[in-house]
N, C-alpha and C positions, 0 to 999 in steps of 0.2 A: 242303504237307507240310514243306518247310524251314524255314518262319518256325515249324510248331508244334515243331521240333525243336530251333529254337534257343531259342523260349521256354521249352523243358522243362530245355535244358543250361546259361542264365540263371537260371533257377529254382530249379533243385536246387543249382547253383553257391552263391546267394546263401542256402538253406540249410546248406550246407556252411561258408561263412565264418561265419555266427550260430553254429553249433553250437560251431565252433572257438575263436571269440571267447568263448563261455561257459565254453570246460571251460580256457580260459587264462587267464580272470579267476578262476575257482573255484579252480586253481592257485593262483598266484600268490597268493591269498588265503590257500591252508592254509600258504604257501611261508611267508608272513608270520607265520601264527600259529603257528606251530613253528618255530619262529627256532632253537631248539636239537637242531631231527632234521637230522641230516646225510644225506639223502637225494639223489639228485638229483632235479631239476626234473621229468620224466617220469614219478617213480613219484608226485608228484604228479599227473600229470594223467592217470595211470591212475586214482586214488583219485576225480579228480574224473568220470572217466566211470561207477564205479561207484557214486558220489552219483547222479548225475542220472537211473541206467537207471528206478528206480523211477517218475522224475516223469514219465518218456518216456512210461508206461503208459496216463495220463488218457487215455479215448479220445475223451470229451466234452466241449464247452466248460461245460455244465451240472455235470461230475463235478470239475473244476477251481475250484470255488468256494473253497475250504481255501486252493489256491495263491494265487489271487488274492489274497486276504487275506492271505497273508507276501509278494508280493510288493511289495503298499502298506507293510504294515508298515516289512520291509525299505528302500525307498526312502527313506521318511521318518526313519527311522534314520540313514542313509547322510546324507542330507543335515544332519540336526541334528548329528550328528559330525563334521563336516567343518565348518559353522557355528562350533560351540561352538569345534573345535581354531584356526581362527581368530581368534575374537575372543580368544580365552586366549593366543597365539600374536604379539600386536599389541606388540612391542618399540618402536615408536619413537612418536611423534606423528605426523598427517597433515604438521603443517608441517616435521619433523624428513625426512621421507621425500620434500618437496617437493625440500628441499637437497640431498640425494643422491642421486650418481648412478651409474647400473647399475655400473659402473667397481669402485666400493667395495661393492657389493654381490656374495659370496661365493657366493651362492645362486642367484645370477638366470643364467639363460641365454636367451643371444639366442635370438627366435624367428625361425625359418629357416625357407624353402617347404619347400627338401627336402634332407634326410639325405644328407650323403656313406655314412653307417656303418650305413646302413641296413641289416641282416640280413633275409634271407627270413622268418623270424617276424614280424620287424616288419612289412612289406608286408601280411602275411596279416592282422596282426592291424589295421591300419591300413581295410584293406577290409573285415576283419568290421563295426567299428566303423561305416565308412559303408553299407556293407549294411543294418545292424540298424535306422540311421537310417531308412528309407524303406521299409521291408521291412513295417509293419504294416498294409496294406494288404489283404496277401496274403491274410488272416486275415478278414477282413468278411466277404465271402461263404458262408463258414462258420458265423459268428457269425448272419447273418442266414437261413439254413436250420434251424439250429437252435432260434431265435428262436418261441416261439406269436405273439408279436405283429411281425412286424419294424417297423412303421410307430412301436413304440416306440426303436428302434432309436439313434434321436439323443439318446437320454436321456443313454447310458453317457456320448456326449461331453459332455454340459451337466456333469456329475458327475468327469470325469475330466480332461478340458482345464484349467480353472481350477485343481483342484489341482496338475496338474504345472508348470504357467505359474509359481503362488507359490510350490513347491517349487523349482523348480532357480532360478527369480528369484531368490530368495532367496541362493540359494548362490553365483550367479554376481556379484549386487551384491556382497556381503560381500567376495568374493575382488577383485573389482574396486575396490571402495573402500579394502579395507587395505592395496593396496602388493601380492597374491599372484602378479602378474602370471609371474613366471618361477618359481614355486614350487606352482605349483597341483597336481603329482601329490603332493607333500610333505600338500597339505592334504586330497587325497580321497584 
């Protein structure tokens, strides 16, 4: 009875960090795109919890077909803008950027394990991020209930692995290769 208690208050927990992580990236997002509403931050992420109650609705993996398709869409978005802002973004030559170093470079911040100025949002948002990592799991069993065939079941991954592999590949070489090392939130 206490192991199923503590997997139910790990569980809900690591839903509660996803959720959080969403309605703080959705934020942040309107925060950006309204550069000129002087709002604060919260009445953002009041906005962004009345965005998402509608998608909360789907009560089916079947009825969620629409989403899935903006969320490839979206992804692949994400990632050619983030691409493109780079390669448009490529100021020096590889060998100009070999001679320089972080010292002269304005932009670059040393990569450190952990944060002296770390704020409680950031922790939160630090753990949704690794939450969300590992969290799809959770979701199979679902997926394969509702499934007429489940034994097709490995398909989704033959169809869905390979594109996320060349999609973020992709983005991660790019930033890798042009020098974005200390600048990668500037380019996603």
């Amino acid at each position: 009875k206490i192991v199923t208690i503590i997997v139910k208050i790990l569980y809900y927990s690591a839903i509660v960090f996803i959720c959080g992580q969403y309605t703080q990236v959705i934020a942040s997002a309107l925060q950006g795109l309204l550069i000129n509403v002087h709002i604060c931050f919260w009445a953002f992420v009041l906005t962004s919890v009345v965005l998402l109650i509608p998608l909360a609705q789907v009560r089916t993996l079947n009825d969620s077909k629409e989403l899935q398709l903006v969320n490839t869409v979206s992804i692949t978005l994400v990632v050619v803008i983030s691409v493109c802002y780079m390669w448009a973004h490529m100021d020096t030559t590889i060998e100009e950027r070999q001679n320089k170093t972080y010292a002269e470079d304005a932009d670059f911040q040393e990569p450190v394990m952990f944060r002296n100025d770390a704020t409680f949002a950031d922790v939160a948002s630090a753990l949704g991020t690794l939450t969300f990592a590992y969290t799809g799991n959770i979701i199979y069993p679902e997926m394969l209930a509702e499934m007429k065939d489940p034994k097709d079941f490995h398909k989704a991954f033959y169809i869905a692995a390979p594109y996320q592999v060349i999609a973020y590949l992709t983005a991660a070489t790019t930033q890798y290769m042009y020098g974005w090392s200390g600048k990668i939130n500037t380019a996603i």
